[in-house]
C-alpha positions as CSV (number, residue, x, y, z in Angstrom):
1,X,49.3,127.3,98.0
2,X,52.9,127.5,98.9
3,X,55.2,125.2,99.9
4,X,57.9,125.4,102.6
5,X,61.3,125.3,102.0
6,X,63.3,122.8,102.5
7,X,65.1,123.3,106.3
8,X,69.1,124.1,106.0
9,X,71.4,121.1,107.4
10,X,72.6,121.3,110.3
11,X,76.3,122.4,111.2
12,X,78.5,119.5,111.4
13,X,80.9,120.4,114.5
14,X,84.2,120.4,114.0
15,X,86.8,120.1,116.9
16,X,90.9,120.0,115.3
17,X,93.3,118.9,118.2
18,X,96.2,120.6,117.6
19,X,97.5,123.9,116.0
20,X,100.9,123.9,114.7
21,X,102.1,123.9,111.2
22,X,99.2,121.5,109.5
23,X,96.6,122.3,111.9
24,X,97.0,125.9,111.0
25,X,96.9,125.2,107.6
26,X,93.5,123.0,108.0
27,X,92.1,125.9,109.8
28,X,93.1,128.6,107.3
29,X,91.7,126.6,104.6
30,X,88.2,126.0,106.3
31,X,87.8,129.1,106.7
32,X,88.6,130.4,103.0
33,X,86.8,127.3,101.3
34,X,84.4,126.8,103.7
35,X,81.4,127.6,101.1
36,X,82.5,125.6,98.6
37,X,83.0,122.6,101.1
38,X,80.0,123.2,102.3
39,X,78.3,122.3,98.7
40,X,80.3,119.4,98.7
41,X,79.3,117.9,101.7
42,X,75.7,118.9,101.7
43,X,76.1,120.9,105.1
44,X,78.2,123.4,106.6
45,X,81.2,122.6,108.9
46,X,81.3,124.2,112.4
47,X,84.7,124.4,113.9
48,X,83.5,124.5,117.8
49,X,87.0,124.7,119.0
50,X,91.0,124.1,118.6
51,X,92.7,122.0,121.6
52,X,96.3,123.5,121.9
53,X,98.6,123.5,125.3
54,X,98.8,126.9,126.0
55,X,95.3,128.9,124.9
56,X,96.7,132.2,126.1
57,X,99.4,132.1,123.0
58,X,99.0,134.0,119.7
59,X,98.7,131.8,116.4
60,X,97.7,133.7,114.0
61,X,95.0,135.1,112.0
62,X,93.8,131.8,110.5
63,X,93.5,130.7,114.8
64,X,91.0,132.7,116.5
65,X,91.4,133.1,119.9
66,X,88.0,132.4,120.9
67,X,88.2,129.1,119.4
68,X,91.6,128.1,121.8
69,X,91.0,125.8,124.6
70,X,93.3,123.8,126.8
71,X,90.3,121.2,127.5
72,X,90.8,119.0,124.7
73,X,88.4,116.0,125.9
74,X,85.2,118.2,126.6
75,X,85.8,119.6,123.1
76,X,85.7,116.0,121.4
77,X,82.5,115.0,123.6
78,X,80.7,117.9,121.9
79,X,81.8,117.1,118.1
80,X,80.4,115.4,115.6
81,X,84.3,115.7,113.4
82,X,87.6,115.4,115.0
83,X,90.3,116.2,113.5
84,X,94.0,115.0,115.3
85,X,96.9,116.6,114.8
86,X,98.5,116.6,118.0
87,X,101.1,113.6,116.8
88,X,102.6,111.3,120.1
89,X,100.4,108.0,121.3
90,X,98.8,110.1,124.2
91,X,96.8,111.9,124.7
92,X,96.2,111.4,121.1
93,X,94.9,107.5,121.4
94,X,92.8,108.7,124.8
95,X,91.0,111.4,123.0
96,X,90.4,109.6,120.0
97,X,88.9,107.1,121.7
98,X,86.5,109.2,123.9
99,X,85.5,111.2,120.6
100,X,84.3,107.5,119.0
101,X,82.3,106.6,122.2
102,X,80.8,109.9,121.9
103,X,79.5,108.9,118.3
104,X,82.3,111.2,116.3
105,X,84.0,110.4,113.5
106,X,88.0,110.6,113.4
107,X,90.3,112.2,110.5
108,X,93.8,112.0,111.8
109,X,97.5,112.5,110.5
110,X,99.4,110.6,113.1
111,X,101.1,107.5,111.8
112,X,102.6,106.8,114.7
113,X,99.4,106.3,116.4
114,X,98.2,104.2,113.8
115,X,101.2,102.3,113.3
116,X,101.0,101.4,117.2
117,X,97.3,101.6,118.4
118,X,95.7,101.3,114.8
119,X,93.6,98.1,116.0
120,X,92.4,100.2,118.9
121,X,91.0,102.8,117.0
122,X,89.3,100.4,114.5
123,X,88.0,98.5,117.1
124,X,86.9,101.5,118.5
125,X,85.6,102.9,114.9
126,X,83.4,99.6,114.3
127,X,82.0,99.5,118.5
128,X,80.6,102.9,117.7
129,X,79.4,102.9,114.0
130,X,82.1,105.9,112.9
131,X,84.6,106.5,110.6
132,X,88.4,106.6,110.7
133,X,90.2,107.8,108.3
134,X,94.3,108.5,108.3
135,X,95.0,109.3,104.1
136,X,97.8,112.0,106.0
137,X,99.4,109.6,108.0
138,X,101.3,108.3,104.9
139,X,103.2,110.8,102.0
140,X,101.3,113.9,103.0
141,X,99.5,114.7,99.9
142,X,99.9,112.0,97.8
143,X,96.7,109.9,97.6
144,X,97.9,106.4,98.7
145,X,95.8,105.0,101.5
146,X,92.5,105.5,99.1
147,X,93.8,103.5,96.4
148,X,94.9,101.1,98.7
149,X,92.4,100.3,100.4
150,X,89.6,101.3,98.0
151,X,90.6,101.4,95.0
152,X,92.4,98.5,94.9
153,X,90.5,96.3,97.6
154,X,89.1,94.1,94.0
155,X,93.0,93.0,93.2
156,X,96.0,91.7,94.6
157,X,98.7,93.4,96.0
158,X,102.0,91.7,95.4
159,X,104.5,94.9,96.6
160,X,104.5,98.1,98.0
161,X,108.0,100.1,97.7
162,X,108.9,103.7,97.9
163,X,110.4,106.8,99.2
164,X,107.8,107.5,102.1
165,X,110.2,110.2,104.6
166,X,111.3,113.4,102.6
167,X,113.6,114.7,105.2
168,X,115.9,111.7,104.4
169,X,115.4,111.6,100.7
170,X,116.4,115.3,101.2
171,X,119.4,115.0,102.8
172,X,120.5,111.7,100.8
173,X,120.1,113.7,97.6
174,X,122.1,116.4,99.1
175,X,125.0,114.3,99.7
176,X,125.0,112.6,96.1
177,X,124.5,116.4,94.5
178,X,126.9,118.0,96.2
179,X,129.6,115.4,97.9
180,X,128.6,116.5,101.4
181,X,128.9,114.5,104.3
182,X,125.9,113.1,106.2
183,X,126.2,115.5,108.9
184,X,126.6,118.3,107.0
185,X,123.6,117.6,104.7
186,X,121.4,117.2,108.2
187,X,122.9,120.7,109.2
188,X,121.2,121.9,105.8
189,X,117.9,120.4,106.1
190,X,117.4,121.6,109.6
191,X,118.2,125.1,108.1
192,X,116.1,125.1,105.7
193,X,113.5,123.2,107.6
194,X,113.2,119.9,106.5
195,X,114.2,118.8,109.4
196,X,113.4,118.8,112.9
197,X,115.9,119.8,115.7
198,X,115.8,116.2,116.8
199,X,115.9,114.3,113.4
200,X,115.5,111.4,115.2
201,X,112.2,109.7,113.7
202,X,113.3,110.6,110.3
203,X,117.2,109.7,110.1
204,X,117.1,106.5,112.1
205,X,114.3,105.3,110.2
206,X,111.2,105.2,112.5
207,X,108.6,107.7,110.4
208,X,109.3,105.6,107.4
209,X,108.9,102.4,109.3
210,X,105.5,104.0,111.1
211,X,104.0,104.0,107.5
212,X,105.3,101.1,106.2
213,X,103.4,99.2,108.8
214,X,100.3,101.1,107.5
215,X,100.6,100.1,103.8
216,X,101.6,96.7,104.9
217,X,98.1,96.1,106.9
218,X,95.9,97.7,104.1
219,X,98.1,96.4,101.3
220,X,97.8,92.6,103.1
221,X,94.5,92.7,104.8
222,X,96.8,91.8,107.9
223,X,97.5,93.6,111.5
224,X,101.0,94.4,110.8
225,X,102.4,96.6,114.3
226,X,105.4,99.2,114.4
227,X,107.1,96.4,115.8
228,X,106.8,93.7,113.0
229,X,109.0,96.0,110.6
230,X,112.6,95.6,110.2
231,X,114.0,99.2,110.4
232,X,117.7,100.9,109.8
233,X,118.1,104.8,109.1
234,X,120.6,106.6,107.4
235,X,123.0,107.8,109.7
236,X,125.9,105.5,108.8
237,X,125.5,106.2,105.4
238,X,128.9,107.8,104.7
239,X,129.8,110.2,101.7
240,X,132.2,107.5,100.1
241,X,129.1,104.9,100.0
242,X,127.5,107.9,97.5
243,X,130.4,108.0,95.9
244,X,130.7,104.1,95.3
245,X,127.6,104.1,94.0
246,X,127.8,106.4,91.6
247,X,130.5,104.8,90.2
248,X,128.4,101.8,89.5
249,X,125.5,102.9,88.3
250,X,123.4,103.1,91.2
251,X,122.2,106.0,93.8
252,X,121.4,105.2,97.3
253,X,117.4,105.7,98.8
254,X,115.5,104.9,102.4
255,X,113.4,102.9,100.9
256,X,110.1,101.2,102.5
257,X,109.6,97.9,101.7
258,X,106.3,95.5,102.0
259,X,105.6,92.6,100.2
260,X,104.2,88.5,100.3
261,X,106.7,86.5,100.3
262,X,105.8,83.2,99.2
263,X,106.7,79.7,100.8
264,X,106.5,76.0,101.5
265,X,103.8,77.3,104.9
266,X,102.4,79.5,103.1
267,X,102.7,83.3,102.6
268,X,104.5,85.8,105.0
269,X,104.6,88.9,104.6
270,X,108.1,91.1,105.1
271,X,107.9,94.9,105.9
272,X,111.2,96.6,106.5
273,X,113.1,100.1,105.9
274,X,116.5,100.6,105.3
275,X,118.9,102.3,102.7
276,X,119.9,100.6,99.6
277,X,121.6,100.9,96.3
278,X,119.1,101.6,93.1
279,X,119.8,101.8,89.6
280,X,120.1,105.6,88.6
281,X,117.6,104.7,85.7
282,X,114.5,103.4,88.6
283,X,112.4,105.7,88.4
284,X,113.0,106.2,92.0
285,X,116.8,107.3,91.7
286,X,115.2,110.5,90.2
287,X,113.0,111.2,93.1
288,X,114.7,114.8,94.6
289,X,115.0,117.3,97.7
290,X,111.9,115.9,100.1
291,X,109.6,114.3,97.5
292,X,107.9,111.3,97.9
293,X,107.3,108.3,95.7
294,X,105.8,105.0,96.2
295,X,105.3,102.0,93.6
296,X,102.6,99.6,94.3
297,X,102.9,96.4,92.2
298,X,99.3,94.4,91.7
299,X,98.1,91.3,89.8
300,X,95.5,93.0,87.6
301,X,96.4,96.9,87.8
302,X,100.2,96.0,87.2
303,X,102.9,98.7,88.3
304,X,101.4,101.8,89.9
305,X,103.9,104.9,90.8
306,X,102.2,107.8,93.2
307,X,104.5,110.8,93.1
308,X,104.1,114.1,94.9
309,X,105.0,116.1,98.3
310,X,105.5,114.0,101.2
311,X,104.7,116.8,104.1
312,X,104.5,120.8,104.4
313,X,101.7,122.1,106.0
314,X,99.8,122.8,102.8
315,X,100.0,119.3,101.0
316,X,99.6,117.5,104.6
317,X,96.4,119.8,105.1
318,X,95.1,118.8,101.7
319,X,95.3,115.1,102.8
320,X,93.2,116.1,106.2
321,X,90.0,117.8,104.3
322,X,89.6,115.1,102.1
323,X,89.5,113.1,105.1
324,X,87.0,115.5,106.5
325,X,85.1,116.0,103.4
326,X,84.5,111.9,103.0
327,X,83.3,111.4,106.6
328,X,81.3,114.5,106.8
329,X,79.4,113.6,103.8
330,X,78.8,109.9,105.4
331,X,77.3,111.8,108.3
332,X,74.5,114.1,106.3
333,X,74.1,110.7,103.7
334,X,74.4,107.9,105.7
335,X,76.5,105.1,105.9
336,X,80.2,104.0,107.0
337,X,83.2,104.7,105.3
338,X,86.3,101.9,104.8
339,X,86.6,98.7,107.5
340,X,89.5,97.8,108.4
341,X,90.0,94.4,106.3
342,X,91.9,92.0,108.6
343,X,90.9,88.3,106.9
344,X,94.0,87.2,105.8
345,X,96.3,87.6,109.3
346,X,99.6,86.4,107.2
347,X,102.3,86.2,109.5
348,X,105.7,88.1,109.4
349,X,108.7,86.6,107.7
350,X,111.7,87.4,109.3
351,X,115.1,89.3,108.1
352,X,117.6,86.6,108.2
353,X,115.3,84.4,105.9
354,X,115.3,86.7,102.9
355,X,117.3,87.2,100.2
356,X,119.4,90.6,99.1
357,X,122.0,91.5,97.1
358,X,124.5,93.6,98.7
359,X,127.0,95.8,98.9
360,X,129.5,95.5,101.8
361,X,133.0,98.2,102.0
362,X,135.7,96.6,103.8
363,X,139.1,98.0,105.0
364,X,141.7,95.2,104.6
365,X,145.5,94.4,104.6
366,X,146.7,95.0,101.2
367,X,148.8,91.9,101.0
368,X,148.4,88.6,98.3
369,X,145.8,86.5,99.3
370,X,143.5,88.4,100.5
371,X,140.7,88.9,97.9
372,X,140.8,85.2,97.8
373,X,139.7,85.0,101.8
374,X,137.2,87.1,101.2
375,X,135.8,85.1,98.7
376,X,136.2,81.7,100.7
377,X,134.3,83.3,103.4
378,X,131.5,84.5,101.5
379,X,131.1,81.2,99.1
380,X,131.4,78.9,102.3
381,X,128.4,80.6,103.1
382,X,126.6,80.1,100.2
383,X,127.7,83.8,99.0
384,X,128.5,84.7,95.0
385,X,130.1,87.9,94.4
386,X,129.0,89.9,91.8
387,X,131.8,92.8,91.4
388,X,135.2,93.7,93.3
389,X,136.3,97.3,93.5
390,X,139.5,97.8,95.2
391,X,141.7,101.1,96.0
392,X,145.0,101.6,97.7
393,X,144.4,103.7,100.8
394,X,147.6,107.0,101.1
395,X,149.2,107.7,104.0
396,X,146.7,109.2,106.3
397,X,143.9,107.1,105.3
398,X,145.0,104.0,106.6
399,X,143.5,102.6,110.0
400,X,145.1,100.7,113.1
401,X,144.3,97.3,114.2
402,X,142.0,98.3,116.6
403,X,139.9,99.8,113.8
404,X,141.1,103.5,114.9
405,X,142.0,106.1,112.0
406,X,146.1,106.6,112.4
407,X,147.4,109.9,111.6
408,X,151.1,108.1,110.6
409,X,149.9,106.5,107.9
410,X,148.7,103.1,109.9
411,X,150.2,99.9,110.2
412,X,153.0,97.8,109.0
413,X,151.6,96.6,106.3
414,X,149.8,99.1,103.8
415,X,146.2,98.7,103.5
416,X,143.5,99.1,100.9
417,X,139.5,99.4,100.5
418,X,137.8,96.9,98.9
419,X,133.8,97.6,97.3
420,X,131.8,94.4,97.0
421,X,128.9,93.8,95.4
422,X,127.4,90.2,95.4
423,X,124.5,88.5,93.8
424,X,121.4,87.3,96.2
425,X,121.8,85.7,99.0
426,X,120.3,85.1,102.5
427,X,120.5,87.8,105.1
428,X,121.5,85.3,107.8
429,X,124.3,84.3,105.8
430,X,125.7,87.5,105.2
431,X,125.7,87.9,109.0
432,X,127.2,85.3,109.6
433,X,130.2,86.2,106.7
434,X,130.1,89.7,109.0
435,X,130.8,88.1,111.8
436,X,134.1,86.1,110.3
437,X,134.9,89.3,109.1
438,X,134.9,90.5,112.4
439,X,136.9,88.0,113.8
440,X,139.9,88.2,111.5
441,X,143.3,90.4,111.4
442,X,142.6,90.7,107.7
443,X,139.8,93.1,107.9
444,X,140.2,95.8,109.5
445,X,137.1,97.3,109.3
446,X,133.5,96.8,108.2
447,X,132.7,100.4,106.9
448,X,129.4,99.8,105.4
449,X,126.9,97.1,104.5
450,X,123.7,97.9,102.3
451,X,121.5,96.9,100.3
452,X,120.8,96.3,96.5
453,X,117.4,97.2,95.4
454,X,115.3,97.6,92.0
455,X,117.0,94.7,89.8
């Protein structure tokens, strides 16, 4: 008597929106692994199309051009994977949301999305009994979104903090290697492209800010929108702030920031992005060119530091099929993948209500007295200062009243800049020491105010 063998799986279809730099790299990769992923997943994957713009363009050998369409929501009906890649809100969010009514699952890399319509999609994800899974959306290859919100889901985050955008970490590592100027060090990364044309997202701070609203709502098991997080980018940061802080010790990062902060009400959480001052022995301060690296601090695990490429087509592509790997094997075994975990709703704690050290650059009259105004101003509002730096600025340095650089040599009186560092204090009040600044003949120029970080 024989016995029949067992029937093949089935194909899992496969649509990818999107073929640029990662989606080309997804495809090529399918297509050279795709036996091997096949054992993994316990059944083949089918890609039954690639939604681009304009079909009638060349892409390459890893793109066929039978698989181009222009249609992209009569590809997603007919999936059982989709995989996003477009990046923008829509038609990204539209077709996502059509390919979940039509009972696929969704691997995506868009952090924006997420970061804006992320409780769309889970809505969406949980209506339909799919899966949505976004471990690209945050530091490319590095696998951070997992151990967040899997790994990790049986301990208590306290802290998330890292490097999470490479084209800034590139350009601000530039600048402390090599003396250059911010604008200079953009010009660079654009050439050698790690950065865009418009740099945009990346220098004002809105990619990084995009992702720390991810980690925040899996690290916090709290809705946390683009919105909620406090973002500033790096384009003020000047080539004398590198310099200053180098001379104390310390190197300056975009950092993303998420953490509880505890209160009398209860906890709040604060997420928030901007440049700051680290210690050049953090472990961050060594973090080069457009690497990523993110430190997650927990009650039981302790202090856990994720290192690796932040974006290229090859690492963000390696991201995407583990996405596609997990929810294709949830498909032939049954079963869901991660929830999105919500319970906790912890409201957001506003700027002006924490506490930071900082360090704040000022152009001032070099006459007597002045160092001791400063210091009124800044201990009448609750203010101590840690350090004073001060240099005499030459002839040609020196600024007008009106804050305008003067070619004579400036002024009546001669001027000097003076490098404060101060120990914490709230934000608010350091506003409100800016804004006496501001108001007074004294100083004649705010040139920078950042942050202290990592002590």
């Amino acid at each position: 008597m024989t016995q029949n063998a067992p029937a093949e799986p089935a194909a899992l279809k496969v649509a990818v929106l999107g073929a640029g730099t990662v989606g080309t790299e997804v495809l090529r990769l399918l297509s050279q692994q795709g036996t091997e992923l096949t054992q993994r997943i316990g059944a083949p994957l089918e890609v039954i199309g690639v939604a681009v713009r304009d079909a009638d363009r060349d892409r390459g050998e890893h793109v066929p051009a039978e698989l181009l369409t222009t249609d992209a929501t009569a590809l997603v009906r007919e999936a059982d994977l989709v995989v996003e890649l477009m990046g923008g809100i829509e038609p990204a969010r539209s077709l996502l949301l059509e390919a979940m009514a039509q009972g696929a699952s969704v691997v995506t890399a868009n952090k924006a999305l997420l970061a804006q319509e992320g409780a769309a999609l889970y809505e969406a994800a949980d209506v339909h009994g799919v899966d949505l899974y976004f471990e690209a959306a945050v530091a490319g290859a590095i696998p951070l979104v997992r151990p967040v919100r899997e790994s990790l889901a049986g301990d208590r985050i306290q802290r998330v903090l890292g490097i999470v955008n490479g084209t800034t970490n590139f350009i601000l590592d530039a600048m402390s290697r090599t003396g250059a100027s911010f604008e200079d060090a953009l010009a660079t990364a654009q050439e050698l492209g790690y950065a865009e044309a418009d740099p945009t997202a990346d220098v004002e701070g809105h990619d990084a800010a995009a992702k720390a609203s991810i980690l925040a709502s899996l690290a916090f098991h709290s809705r946390v929108r683009l919105a909620d997080v406090h973002c500033e980018g790096i384009t003020q940061v000047r080539a004398q702030d590198i310099a200053a802080a180098a001379r104390m010790g310390r190197t300056i990062k975009l950092l993303s920031i998420v953490e509880r902060i505890p209160g009398e009400a209860g906890e709040r959480i604060s997420a928030r992005v901007y440049p700051a001052l680290i210690p050049q022995n953090h472990p961050l301060a060594s973090v080069s060119e457009a690497y990523n690296a993110v430190f997650i601090e927990a009650d039981a695990a302790g202090s856990l530091m994720f290192y690796g490429q932040g974006a290229g087509g090859s690492p963000t592509a390696s991201a995407v099929l583990g996405d596609l790997v997990s929810a294709a094997r949830a498909r032939v075994f049954g079963g869901v993948g991660p929830r999105e975990s919500r319970y906790a709703e912890l409201g957001l704690i506003p700027l002006d209500e924490l506490r930071s050290a900082f360090y704040i650059s000022l152009t001032v009259q070099d006459r007597p007295g002045v160092l001791a105004e400063i210091a009124t101003t800044l201990s009448g509002h609750g203010i101590s200062i840690s350090t004073i730096h001060q240099e005499l600025l030459e002839e040609g340095e020196a600024i007008s009243a009106d804050g305008d650089h003067d070619p004579r040599g400036g002024g009546d009186l001669p001027q000097a800049h003076i490098g404060i560092t101060t120990h914490r204090a709230l934000e608010s009040a350091m506003t409100a020491s800016l804004d006496v600044f501001s108001a007074t003949s004294t100083v004649l120029a705010i040139d920078s105010v950042l942050r202290i970080e990592g002590e």
